[in-house]
C-alpha positions in Angstrom: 10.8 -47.0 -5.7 11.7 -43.6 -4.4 11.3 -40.6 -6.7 14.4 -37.7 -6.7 14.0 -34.4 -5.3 14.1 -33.1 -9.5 11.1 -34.7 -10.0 9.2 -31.6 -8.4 10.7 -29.7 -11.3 7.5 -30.1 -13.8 5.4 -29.4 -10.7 7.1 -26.3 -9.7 7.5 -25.5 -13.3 3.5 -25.8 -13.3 3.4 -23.3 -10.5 5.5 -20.3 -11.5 3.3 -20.7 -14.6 0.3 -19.7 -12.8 2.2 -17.4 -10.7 4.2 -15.4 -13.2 2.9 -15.8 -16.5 -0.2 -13.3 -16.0 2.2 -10.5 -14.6 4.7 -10.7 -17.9 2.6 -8.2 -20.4 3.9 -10.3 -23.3 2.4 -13.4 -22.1 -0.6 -12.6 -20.2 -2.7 -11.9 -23.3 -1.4 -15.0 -24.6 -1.9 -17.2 -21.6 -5.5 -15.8 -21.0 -6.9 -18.3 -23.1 -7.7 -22.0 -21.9 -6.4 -23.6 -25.3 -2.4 -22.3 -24.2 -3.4 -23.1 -20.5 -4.3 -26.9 -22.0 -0.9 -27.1 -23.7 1.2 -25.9 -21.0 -0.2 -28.0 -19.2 0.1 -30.9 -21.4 3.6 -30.0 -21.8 4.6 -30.9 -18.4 2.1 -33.6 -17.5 2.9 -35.8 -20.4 6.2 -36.1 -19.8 5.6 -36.9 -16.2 3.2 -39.5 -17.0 5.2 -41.0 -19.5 8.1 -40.9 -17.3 5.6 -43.2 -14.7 4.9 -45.7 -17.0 8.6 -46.5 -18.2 9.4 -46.7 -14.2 6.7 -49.3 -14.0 4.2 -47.2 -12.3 1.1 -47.1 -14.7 -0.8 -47.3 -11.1 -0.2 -44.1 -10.5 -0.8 -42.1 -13.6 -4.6 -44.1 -13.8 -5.4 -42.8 -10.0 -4.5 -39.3 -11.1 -6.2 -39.2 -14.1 -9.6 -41.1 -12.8 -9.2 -38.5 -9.6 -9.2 -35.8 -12.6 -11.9 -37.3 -13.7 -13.9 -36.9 -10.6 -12.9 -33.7 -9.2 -13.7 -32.2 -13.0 -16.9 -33.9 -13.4 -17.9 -32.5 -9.8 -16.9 -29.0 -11.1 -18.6 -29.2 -14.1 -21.7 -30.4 -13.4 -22.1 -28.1 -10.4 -20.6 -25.1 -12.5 -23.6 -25.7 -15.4 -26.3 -26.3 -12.9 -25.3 -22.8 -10.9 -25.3 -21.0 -14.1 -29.4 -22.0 -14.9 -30.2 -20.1 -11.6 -30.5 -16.4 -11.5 -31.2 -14.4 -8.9 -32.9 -11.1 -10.4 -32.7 -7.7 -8.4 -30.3 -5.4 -7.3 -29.8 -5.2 -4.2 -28.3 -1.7 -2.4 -24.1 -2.8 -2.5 -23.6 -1.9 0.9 -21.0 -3.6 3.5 -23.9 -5.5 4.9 -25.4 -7.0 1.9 -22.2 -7.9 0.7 -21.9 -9.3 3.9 -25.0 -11.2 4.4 -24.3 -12.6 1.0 -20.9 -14.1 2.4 -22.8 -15.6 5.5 -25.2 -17.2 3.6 -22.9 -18.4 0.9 -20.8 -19.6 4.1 -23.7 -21.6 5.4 -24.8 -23.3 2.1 -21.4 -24.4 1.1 -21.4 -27.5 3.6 -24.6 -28.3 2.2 -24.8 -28.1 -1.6 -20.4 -27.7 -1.2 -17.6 -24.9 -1.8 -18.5 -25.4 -5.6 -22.2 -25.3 -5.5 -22.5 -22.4 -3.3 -19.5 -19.7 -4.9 -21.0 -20.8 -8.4 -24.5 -20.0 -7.1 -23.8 -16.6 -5.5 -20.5 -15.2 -7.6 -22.7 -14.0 -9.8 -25.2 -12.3 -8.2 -22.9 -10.9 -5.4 -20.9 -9.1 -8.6 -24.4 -8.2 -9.9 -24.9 -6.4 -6.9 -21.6 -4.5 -6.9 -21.3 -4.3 -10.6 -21.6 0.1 -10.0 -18.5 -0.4 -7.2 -15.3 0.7 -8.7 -14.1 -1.4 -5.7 -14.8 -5.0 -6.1 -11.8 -7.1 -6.0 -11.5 -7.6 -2.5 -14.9 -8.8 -2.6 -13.9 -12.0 -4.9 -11.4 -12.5 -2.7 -13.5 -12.7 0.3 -16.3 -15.2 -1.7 -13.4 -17.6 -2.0 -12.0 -17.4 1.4 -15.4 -17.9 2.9 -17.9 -19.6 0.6 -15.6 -21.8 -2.0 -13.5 -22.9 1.1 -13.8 -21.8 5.0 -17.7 -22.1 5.0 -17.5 -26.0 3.8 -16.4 -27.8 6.9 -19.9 -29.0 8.3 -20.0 -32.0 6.1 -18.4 -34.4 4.0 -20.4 -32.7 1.2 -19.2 -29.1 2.0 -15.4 -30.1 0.3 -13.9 -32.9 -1.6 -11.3 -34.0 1.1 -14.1 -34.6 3.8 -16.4 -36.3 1.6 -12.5 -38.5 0.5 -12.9 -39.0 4.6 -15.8 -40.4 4.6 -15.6 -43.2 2.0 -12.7 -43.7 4.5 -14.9 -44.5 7.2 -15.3 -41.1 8.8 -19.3 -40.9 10.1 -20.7 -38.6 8.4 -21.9 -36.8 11.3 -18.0 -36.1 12.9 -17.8 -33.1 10.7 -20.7 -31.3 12.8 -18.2 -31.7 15.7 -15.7 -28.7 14.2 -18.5 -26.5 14.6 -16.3 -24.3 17.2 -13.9 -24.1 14.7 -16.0 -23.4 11.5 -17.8 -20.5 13.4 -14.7 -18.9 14.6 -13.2 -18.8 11.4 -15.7 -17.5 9.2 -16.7 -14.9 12.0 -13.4 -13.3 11.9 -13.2 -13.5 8.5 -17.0 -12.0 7.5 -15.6 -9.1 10.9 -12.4 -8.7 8.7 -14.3 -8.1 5.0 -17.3 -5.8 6.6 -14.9 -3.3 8.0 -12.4 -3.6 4.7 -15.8 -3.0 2.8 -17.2 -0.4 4.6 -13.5 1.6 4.0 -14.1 0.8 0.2 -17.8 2.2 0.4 -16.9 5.3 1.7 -14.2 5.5 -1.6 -16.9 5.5 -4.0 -18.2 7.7 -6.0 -21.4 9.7 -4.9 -22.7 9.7 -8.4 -21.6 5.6 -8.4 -23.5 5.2 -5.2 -26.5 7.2 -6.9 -26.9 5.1 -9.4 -27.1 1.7 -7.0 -29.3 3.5 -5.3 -31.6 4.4 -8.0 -31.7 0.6 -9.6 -32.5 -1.5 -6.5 -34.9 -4.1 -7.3 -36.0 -7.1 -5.0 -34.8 -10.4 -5.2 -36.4 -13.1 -7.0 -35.1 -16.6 -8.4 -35.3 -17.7 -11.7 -34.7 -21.2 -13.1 -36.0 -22.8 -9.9 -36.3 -26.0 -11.4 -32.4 -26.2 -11.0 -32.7 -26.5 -7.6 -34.0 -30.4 -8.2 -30.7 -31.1 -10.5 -28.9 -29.4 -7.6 -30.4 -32.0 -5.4 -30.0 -35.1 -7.5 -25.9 -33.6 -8.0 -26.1 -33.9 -4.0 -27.8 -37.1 -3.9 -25.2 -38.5 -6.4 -22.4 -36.9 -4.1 -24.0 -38.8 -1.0 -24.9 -42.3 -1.7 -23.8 -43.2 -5.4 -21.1 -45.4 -5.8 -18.2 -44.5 -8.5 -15.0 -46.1 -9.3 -12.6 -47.6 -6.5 -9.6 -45.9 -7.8 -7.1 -47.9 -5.8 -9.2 -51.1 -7.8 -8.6 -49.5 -11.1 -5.0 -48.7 -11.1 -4.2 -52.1 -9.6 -6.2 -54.1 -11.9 -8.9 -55.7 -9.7 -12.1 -54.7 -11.0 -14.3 -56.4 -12.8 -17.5 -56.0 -14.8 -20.3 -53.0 -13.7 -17.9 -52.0 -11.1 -15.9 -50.2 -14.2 -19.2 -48.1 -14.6 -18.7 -44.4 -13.0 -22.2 -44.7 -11.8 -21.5 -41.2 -9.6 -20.2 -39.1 -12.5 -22.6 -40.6 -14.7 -25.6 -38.9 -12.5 -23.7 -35.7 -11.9 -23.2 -35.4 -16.3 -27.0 -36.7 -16.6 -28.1 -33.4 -14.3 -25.5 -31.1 -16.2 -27.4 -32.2 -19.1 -30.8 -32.0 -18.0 -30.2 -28.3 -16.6 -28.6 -27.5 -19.6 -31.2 -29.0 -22.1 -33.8 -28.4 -20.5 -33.3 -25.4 -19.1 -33.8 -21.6 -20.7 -31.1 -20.8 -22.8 -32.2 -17.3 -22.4 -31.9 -17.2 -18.8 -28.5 -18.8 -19.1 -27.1 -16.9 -21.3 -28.8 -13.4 -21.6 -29.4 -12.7 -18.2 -26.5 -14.9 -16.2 -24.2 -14.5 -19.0 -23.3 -17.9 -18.4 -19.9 -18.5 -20.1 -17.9 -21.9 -20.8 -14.4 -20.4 -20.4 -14.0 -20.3 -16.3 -14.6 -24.1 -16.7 -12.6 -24.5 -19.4 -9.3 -22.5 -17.2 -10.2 -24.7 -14.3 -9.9 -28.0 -16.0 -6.7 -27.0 -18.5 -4.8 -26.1 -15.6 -5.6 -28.8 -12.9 -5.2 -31.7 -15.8 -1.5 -30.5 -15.5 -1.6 -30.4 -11.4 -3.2 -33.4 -11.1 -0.2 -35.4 -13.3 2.9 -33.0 -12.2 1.8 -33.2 -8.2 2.4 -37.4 -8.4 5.9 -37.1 -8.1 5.5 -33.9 -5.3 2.6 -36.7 -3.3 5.5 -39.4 -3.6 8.7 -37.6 -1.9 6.1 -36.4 0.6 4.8 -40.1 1.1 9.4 -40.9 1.4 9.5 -38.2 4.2 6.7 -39.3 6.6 8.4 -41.5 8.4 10.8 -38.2 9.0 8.1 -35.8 9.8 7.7 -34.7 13.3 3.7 -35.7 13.0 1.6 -34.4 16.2 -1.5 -32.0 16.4 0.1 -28.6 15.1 2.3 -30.0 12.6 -0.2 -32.1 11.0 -2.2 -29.1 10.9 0.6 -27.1 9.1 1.9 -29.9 7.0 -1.6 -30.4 5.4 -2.5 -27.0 5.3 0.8 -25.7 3.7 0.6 -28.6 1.2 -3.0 -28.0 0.7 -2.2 -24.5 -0.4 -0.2 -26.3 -3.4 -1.0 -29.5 -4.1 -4.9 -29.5 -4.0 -6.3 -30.1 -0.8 -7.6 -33.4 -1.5 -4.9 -35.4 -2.4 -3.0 -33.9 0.2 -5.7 -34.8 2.8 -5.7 -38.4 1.6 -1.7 -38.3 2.3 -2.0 -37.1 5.6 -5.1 -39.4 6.6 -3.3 -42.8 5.6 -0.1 -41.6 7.7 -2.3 -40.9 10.5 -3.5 -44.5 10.4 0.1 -45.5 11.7 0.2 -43.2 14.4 -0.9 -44.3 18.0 -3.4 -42.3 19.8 -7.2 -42.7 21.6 -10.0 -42.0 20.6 -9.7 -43.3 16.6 -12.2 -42.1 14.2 -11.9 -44.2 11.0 -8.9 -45.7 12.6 -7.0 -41.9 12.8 -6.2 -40.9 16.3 -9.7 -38.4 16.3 -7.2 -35.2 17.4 -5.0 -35.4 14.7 -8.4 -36.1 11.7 -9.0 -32.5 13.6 -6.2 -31.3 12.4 -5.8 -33.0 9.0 -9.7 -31.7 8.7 -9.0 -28.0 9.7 -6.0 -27.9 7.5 -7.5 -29.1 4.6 -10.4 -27.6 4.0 -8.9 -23.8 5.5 -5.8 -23.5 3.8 -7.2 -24.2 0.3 -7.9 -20.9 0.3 -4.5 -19.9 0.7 -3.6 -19.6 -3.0 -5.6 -20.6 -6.1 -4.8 -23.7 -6.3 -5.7 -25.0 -3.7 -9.1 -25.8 -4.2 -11.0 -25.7 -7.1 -14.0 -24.0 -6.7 -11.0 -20.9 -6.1 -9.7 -20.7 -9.6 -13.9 -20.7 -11.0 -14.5 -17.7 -8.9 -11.7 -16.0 -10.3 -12.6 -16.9 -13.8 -15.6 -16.0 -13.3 -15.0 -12.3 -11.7 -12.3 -12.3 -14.3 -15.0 -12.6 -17.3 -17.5 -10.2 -15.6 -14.8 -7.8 -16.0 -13.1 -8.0 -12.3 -9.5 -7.5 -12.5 -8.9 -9.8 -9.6 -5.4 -9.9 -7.8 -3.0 -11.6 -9.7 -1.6 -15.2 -8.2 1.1 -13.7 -6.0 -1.5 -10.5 -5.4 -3.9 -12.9 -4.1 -1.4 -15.2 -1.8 -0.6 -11.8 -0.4 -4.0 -10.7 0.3 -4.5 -14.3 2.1 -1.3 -14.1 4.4 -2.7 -10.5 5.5 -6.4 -11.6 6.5 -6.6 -15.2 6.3 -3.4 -16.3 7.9 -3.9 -14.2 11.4 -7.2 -15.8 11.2 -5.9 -19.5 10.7 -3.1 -18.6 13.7 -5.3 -17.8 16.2 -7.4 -20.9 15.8 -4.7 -22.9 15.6 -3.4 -21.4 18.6 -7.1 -21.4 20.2 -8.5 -24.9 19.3 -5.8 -27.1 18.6 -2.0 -26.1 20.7 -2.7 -27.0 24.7 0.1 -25.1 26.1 -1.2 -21.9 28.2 0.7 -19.5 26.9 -0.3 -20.8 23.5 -4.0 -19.8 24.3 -2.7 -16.5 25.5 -0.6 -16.0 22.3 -4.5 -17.1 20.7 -6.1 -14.5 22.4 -3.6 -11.8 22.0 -3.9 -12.8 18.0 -7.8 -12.2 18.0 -7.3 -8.9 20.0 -5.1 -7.4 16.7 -7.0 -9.1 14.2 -10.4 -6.6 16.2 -8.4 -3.6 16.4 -7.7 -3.8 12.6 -11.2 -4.7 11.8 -11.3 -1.0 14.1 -9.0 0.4 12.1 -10.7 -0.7 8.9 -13.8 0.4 10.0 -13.2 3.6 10.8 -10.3 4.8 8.6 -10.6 6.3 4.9 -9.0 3.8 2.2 -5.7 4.1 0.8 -5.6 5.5 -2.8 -3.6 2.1 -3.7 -3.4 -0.9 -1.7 -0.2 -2.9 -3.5 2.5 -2.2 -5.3 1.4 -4.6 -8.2 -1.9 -2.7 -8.6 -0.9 0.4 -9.2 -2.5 0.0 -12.7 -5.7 0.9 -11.6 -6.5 1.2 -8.0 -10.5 0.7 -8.6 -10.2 -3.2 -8.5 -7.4 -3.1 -6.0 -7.4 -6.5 -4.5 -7.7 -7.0 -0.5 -4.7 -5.6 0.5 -3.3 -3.1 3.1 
């Protein structure tokens, strides 16, 4: 059955939600709060899932709900293990501390994945800044580097490679887009030392004092969560959950209905959170439920409301122009949307139809590159798009951040992200000559406004829709 173009409505409908309804002073206070998120939510997922079932397509609703299921269960056992570990100190909040934090956050997030790491270092990266005025672009940075670009080294570093490799993709091929990881995040860290550096020199001396006077080193507290990280890893790795495709058709039986995966993850949440110092947690991390509680009311609504969106895309393949760049932009424009997972999944079973030599997983290996490159970069494009993004906000948000709004952020990300995406594109994956050159000429402007940055005084206000207070003005020019 084909699904009608006004079936995007309750998906789009979910979308200017989260884009508009923070801006409108009359709703923001009202839609601050996860329980009117939950209902919105509700309000158009329902009726979307109802509307699947009287069409005969109770398949559907089960795999997004039981995907739901998974990516929340990821999330939350990740997000309660994070907040057991503090990292005590106070570091001087300079460029390249701020910096260094982003690399190393980068790093980790293809090992303990995009999650793990920005949950981990969020909070001790605002620690560090907490006597900046000038912090948003900071947050904004974390979640282009560490909750998306730094996880492409392994299927553990982002849902939609790990959704690879129960496909069959070794687990090894994601080492191959090294190039490509280390371009990216190079550019970007280049692009947020020089913004930061302009911001540093817009502080207040007495501000600047003060950091100075309360540096302390770094130690790590609640060590012991390092082993739930492990066995939250381990679980990712080689624990079996449900076959979704089984469950919505019908054709499992017995144990196999046991989500043996997300059962492990919840048992570590548990332990770390039982277990674990309720002082540390919540005295000194200030650990909070509610960035947890955002994330889940507004992707249950995604999750149901994108079905529809997946489906007319599923209609069109055959109508799609699929090659190298395309793929690329398909996957990561829908990825920027739709959650990069499912869209990933999308792109990797059309793939399977398309001829091409060498196959990896039975995908022609250059166009998994691009499906690859496209997931896991262009979450980061808006804040939906993966959901370690949305946490970070929350979690700046409720350590008293006033991050860029939705359309602030998708802004900030076309300014500094986007070049950097264009060039690689242009770089790694176009042949033509001239679209190397074009490549090259791309990373040439992208270093002469690093330049710039670096050795210009910052702008009072840096966006129309920040005028309200141009101390947390987001990463904007």
């Amino acid at each position: 059955m084909s699904f009608p173009v006004w079936t995007l409505i309750p998906f789009v409908l979910m979308l200017l939600g989260i884009a508009v309804f923070p801006l409108v002073p009359q709703l923001a206070h009202i839609w601050e709060k996860p329980r009117n998120q939950l209902i919105y939510a509700l309000a158009l997922g329902i009726p979307v899932g109802i509307g699947l079932l009287l069409v005969s397509h109770p398949e559907l609703v089960a795999h997004a709900l039981i995907e739901y299921g998974q990516f929340i269960v990821l999330l939350l056992a990740l997000f309660t293990v994070s907040g057991g570990i503090v990292l005590r100190g106070d570091l001087a909040a300079t460029p390249r501390t701020n910096v260094t934090f982003l690399a190393i956050g980068g790093l980790l997030a293809s090992f303990i994945g995009t999650t793990g790491a920005a949950m981990l270092l969020i909070r001790p990266i605002l620690a560090t800044n907490s006597q900046r005025r000038f912090r948003a672009h900071t947050v904004v940075f974390t979640i282009f580097i560490v909750a998306n670009c730094g996880g492409l080294l392994t299927p553990l570093g982002d849902p939609p490679l790990f959704l690879g490799m129960l496909r069959g993709v070794p687990f090894t091929w994601t080492f191959s887009l090294f190039p490509e990881w280390l371009f990216v995040n190079a550019l970007l860290l280049l692009s947020y030392w020089a913004l930061d550096r302009r911001f540093h020199a817009r502080e207040k001396p007495e501000a600047l004092a003060m950091d100075t006077a309360n540096r302390k080193p770094l130690s790590l507290a609640g060590a012991t969560n390092l082993i739930w990280f492990a066995v939250i890893i381990f679980a990712v790795a080689l624990v079996p959950s449900l076959d979704i495709d089984a469950v919505a058709h019908g054709e499992i039986e017995g144990l196999n209905w046991v989500p043996w995966r997300e059962l492990v993850m919840l048992a570590a949440a548990a332990g770390s959170f039982f277990l674990g110092s309720k002082k540390l947690r919540f005295e000194e991390n200030e650990f909070s439920w509610a960035p947890i509680q955002e994330v889940g009311a507004i992707f249950v609504g995604i999750f149901l409301t994108m079905v529809p969106a997946l489906q007319v895309l599923r209609a069109a393949a055959p109508h799609l122009p699929l090659n190298e760049i395309t793929l690329f932009l398909f996957t990561g424009g829908l990825s920027s949307v739709l959650d990069n997972a499912p869209t990933y999944v999308t792109f990797f079973e059309m793939a399977t139809q398309l001829p091409g030599e060498p196959r990896v997983a039975n995908v022609p290996e250059a166009l998994l590159v691009s499906i690859s490159l496209g997931a896991v970069f262009c979450g980061a494009m808006t804040y939906i798009g993966n959901g370690p993004n949305f946490m970070v906000k929350s979690v700046a948000d409720d350590a008293g951040v006033k991050t860029p709004s939705f359309l602030g952020y998708v802004r900030a990300a076309f300014m500094y992200l986007a070049p950097v995406l264009l060039a690689m594109m242009l770089l790694f994956i176009a042949d033509p000559w001239w679209a190397k050159a074009l490549g090259a000429v791309t990373v040439v402007l992208i270093l002469l406004r690093v330049l710039r940055h670096a050795t210009a005084p910052p702008p009072q206000v840096l966006g129309r829709g920040d005028r309200r207070d141009p101390s947390e003005a987001p990463a904007q020019d």
